[in-house]
N, CA, C and O of each residue as an XYZ file, in Angstrom:
344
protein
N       5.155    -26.570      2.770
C       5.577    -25.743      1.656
C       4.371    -25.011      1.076
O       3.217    -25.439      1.067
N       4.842    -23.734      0.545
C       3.293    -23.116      0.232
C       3.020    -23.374     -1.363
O       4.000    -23.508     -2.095
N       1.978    -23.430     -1.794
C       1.767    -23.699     -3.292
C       1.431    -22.624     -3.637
O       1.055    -21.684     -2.937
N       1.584    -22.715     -5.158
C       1.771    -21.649     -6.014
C       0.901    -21.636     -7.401
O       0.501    -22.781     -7.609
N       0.463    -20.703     -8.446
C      -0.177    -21.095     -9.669
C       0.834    -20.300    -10.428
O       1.304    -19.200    -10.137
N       1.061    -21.005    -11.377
C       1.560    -21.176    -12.416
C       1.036    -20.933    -13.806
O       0.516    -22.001    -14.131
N       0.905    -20.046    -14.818
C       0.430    -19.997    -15.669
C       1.058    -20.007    -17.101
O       1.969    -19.192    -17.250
N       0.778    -20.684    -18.045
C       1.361    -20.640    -19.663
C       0.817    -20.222    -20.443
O      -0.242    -20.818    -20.639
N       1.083    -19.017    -21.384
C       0.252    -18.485    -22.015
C       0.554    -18.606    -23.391
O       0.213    -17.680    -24.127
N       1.138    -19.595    -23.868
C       1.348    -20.665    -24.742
C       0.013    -21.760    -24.827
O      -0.182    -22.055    -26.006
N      -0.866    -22.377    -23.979
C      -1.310    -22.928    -24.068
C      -2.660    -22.962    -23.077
O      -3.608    -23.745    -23.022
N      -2.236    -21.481    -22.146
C      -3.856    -21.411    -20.974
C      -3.884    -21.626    -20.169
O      -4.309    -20.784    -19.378
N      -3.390    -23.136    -19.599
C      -3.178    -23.257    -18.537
C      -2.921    -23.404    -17.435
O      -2.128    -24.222    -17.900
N      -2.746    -23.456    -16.175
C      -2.924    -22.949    -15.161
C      -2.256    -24.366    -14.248
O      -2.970    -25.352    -14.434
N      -1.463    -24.553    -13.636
C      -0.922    -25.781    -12.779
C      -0.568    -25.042    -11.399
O       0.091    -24.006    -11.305
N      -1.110    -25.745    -10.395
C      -0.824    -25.253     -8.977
C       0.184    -26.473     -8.683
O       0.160    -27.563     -9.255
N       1.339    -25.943     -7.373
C       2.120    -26.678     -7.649
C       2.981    -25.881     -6.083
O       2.918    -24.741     -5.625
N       3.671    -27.022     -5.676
C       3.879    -26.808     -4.007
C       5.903    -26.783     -4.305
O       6.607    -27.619     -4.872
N       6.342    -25.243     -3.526
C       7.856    -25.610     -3.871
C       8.183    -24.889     -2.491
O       7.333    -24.506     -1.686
N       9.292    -24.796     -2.383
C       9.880    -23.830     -1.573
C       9.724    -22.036     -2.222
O       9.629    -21.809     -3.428
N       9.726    -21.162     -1.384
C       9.460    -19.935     -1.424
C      10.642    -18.964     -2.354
O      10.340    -18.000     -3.058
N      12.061    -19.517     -2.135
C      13.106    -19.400     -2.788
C      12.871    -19.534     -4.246
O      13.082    -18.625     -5.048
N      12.381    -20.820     -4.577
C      12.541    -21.446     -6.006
C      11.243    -20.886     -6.836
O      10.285    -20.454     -6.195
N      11.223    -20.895     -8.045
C      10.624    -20.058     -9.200
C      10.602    -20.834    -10.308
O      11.616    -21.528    -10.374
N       9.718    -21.019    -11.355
C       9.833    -22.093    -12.239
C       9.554    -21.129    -13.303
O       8.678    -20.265    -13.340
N      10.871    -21.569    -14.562
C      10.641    -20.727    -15.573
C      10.148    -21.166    -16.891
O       9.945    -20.311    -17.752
N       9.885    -22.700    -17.190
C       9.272    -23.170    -18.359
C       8.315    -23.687    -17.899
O       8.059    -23.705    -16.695
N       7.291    -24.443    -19.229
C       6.697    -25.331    -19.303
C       7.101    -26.651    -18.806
O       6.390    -27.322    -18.058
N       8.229    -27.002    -19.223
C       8.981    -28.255    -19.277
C       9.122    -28.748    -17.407
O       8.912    -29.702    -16.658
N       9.485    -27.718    -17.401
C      10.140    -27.613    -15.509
C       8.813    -27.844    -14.768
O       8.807    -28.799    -13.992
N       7.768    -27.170    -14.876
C       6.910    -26.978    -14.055
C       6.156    -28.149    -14.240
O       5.543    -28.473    -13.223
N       5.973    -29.026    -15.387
C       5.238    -30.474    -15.892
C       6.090    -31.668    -15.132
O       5.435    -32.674    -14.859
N       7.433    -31.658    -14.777
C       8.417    -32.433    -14.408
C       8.246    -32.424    -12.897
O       8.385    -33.441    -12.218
N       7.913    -31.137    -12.363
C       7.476    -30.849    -10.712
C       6.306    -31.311    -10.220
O       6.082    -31.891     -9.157
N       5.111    -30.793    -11.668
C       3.991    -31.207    -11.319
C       3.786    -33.038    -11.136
O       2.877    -33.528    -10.466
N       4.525    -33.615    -11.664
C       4.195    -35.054    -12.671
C       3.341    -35.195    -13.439
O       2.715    -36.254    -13.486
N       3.008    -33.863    -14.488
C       2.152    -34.319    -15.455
C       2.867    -34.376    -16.810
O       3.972    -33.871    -17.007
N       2.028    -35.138    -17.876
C       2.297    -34.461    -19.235
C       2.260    -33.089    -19.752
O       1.460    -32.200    -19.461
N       3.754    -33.038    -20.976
C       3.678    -31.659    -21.573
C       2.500    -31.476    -22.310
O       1.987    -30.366    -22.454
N       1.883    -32.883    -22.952
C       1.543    -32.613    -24.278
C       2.052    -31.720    -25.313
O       3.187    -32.025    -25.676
N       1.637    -30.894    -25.785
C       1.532    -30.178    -27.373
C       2.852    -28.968    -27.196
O       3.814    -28.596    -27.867
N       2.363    -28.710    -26.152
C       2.822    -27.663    -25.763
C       4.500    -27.791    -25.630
O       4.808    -28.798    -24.993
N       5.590    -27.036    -26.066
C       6.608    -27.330    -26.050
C       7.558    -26.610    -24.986
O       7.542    -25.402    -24.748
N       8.648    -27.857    -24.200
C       8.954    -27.748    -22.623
C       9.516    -25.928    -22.274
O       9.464    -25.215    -21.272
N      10.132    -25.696    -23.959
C      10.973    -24.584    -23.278
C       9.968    -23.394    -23.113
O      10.488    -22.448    -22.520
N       8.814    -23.215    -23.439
C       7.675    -22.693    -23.423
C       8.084    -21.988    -21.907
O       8.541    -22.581    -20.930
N       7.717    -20.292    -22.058
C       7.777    -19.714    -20.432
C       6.378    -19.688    -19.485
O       5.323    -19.107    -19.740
N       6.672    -20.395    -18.470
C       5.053    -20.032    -17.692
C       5.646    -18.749    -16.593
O       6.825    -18.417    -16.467
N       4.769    -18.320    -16.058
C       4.958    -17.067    -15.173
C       3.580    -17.720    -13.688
O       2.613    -18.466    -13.533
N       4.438    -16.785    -12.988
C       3.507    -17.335    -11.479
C       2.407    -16.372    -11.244
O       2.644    -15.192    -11.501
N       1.283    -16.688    -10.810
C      -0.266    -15.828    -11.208
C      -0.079    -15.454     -9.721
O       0.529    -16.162     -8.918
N      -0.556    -14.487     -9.486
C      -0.975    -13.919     -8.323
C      -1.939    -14.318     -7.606
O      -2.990    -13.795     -7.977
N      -2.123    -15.355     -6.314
C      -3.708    -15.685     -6.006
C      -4.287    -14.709     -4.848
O      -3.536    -13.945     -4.241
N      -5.303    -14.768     -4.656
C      -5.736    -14.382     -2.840
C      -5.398    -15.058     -2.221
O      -5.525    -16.274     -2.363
N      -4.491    -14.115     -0.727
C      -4.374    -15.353      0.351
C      -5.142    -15.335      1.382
O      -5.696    -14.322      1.810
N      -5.250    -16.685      1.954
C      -6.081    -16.582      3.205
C      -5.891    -15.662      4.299
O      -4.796    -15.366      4.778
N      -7.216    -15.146      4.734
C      -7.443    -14.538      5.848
C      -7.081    -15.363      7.211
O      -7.572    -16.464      7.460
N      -6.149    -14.679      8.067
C      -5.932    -15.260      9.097
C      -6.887    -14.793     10.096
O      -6.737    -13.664     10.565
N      -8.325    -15.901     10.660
C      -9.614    -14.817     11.709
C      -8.841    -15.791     13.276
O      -8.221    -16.814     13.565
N      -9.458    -14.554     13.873
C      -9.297    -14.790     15.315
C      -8.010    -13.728     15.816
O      -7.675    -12.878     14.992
N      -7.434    -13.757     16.879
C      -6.159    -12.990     17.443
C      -6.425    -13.707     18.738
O      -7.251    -14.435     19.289
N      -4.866    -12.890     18.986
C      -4.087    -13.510     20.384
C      -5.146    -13.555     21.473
O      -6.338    -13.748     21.235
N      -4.661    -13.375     22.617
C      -5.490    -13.721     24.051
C      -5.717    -12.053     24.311
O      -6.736    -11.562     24.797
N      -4.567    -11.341     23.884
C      -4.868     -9.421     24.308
C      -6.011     -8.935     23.586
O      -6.388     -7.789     23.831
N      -6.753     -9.772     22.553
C      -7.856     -8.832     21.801
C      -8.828     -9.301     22.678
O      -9.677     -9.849     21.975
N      -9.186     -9.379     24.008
C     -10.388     -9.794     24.239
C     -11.183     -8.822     24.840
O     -12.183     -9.283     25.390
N     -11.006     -7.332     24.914
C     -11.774     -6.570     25.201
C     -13.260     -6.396     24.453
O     -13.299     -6.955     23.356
N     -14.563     -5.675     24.882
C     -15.435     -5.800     24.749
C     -15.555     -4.710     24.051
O     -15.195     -3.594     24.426
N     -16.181     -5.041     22.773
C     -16.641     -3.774     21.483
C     -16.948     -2.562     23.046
O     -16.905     -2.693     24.269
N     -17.228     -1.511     22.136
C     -18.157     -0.511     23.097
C     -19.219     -0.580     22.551
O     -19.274     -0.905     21.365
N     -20.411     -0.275     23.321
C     -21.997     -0.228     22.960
C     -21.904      0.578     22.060
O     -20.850      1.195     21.902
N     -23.246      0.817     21.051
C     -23.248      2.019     20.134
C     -24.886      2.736     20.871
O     -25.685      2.196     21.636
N     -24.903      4.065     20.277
C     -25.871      4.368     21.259
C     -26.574      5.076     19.988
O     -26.011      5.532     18.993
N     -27.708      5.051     20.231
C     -28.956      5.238     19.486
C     -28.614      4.142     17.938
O     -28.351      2.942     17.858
N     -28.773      5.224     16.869
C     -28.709      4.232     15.399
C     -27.043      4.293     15.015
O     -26.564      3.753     14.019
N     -26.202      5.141     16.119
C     -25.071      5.160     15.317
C     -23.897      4.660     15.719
O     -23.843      4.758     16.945
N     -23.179      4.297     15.390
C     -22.109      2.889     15.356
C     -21.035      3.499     16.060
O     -20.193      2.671     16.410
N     -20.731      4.916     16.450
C     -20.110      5.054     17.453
C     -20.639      6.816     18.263
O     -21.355      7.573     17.608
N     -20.211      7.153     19.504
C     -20.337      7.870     20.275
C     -20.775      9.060     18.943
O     -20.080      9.371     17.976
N     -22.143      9.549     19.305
C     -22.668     10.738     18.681
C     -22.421     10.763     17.138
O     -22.030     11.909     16.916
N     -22.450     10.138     16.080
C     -22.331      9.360     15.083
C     -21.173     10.074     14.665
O     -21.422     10.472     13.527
N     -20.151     10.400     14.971
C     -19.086     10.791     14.128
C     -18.248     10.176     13.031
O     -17.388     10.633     12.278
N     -18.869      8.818     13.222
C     -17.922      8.020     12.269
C     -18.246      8.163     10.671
O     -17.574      8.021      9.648
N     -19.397      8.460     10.913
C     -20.581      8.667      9.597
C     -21.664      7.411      8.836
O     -22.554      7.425      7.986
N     -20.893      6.227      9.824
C     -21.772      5.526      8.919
C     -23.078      4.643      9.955
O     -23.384      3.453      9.887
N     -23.717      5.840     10.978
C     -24.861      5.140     11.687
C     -25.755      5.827     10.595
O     -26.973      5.649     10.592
């Protein structure tokens, strides 16, 4: 299941928290009950919203990327520097 962050801006902060892709958590209350933590202070019906993170880079590729860069020739990074950045 992929995890998710969670944020309350009732109180700051921030709970990561693993659900299905479908499901969406709309309080405080809900998301403390998923997490297994305490509400504390903070009160359940309180709205958290889901934060946007970076996702991982997937490195490497299939077996078809295995061709060989092309050489670069003199200082520039491709055939007669057209690319602009030799």
């Amino acid at each position: 299941m992929p995890t998710y962050d969670y944020l309350c801006p009732e109180n700051g902060k921030t709970v990561e928290i693993s659900h299905r892709m479908v499901e969406t958590l709309t309080t405080w209350g809900d998301l403390c009950e998923r997490a297994g933590i305490e509400p504390g202070d903070t009160p359940a019906e309180s709205p958290v919203r889901k934060v946007i993170t970076g996702g991982a880079a997937i490195l490497g590729g299939s077996s078809r990327d295995t061709a060989p860069m092309p050489e670069m020739s003199g200082s520039a990074c491709c055939n007669g520097g057209g690319c602009g950045c030799g």
